[in-house]
N, C-alpha and C positions, 0 to 999 in steps of 0.2 A: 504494500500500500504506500503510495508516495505520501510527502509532508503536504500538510497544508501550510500555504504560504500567507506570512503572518502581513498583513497589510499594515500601513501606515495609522490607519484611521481605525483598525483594532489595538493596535499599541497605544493610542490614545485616550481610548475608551479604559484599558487598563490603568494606564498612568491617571486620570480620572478619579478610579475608583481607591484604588491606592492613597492618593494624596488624600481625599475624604476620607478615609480611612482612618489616616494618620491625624485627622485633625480632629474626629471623636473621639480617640483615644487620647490625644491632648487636653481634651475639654474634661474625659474622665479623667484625668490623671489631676487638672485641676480640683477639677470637685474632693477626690480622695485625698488632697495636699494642705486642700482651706479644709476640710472635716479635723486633719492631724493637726493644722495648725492652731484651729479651737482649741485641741486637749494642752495646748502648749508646746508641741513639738516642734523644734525647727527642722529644713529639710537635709541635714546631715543625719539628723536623731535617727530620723524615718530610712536615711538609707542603713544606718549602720541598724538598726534594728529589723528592716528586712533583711539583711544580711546575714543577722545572728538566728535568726526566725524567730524574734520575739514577735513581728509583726508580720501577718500573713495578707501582702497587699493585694492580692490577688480575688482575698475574701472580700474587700469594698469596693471591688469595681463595679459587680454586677448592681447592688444599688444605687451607687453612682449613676450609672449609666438609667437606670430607673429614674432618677430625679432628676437628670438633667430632660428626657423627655416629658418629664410630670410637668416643670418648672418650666422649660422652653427656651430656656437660656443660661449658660453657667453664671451670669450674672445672680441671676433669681435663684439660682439654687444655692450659691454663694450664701446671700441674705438670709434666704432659711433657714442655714445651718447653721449663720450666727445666731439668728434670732433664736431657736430653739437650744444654742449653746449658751448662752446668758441667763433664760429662764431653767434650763437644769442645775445649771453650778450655782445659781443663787438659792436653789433649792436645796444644795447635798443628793443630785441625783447623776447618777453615770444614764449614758445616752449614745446611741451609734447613728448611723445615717437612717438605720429606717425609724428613728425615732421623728426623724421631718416627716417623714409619710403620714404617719399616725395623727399628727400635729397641723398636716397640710392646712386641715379647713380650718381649724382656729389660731394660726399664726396672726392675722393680723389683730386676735385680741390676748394673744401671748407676752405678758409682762413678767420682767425680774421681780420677785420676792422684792417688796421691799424693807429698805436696814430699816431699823426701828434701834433707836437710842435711848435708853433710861438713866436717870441722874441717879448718882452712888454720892455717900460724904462718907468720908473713911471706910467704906467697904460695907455699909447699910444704905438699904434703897431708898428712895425719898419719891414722897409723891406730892402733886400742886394741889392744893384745894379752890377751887374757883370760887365757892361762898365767902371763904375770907382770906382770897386772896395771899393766900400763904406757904412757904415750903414748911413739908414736913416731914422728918425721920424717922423713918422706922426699926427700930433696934430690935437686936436679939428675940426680946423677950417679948415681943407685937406691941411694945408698945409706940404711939405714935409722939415722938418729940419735937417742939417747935423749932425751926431753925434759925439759929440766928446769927449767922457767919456771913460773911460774903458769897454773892452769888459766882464771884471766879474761883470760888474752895468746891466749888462741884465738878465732881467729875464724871462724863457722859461717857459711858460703855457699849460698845454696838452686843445685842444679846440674840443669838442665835435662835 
């Protein structure tokens, strides 16, 4: 059986599909790069830890590759990831990419936990009374003591 002889305008057709090719696997590779760079990792971390196999990059592509067609642009999926990596770490929650899936429909009402600050005087908590306008300490014992220090002897603690 002879060759079939490869035309110009089918070499093109391949070099075509090729380059697209290459260029969704760019687009996943970003999505998989800003996912690791949420957890903190820079992109040395990510190679030497594919390397060692602590990290199996090959496991986030295929959602990657899922969220960049959900999303429609690795811009929008970018944003996702962040947005849904802000509200788990402000939570104390671990999160992988299909956690943007899950989260797709209420991202745009997806907010960080927020810090909430309580005032401490020496290591007992104080509360404001709005009736008369006053700090007060709480000691040890519940009982409630009036304050009467300056208000820079307070010291505000962000509480988990």
């Amino acid at each position: 059986m002879p060759k079939k002889k490869t035309t110009k305008k089918n070499k093109k057709k391949r070099k075509k599909k090729t380059e697209k090719q290459l260029k969704k696997e760019t687009d996943i590779q970003k999505i998989v790069n800003h996912f690791f760079f949420t957890k903190g990792l820079s992109i040395e971390q990510i190679k030497n830890n594919a390397k060692k196999k602590k990290i199996i990059y090959s496991r986030f592509t295929r959602p990657a590759k899922q969220l960049l067609e959900l999303a429609g642009s690795v811009k929008k999926a970018e944003s996702a990831i962040t947005k849904v990596s802000k509200w788990a770490k402000s939570r104390n929650l671990e999160y992988a990419i299909e956690t943007v899936f899950k989260k797709w429909l209420e991202l745009d009402r997806l907010k960080p936990k927020e810090i909430v600050k309580k005032p401490y005087y020496r290591d007992d908590p104080m509360v404001w009374s709005e009736t008369k306008r006053k700090w007060y300490v709480i000691n040890e014992d519940g009982n409630w003591l009036e304050f009467a220090d300056r208000e820079s002897k307070i010291e505000w603690r962000i509480v988990k």
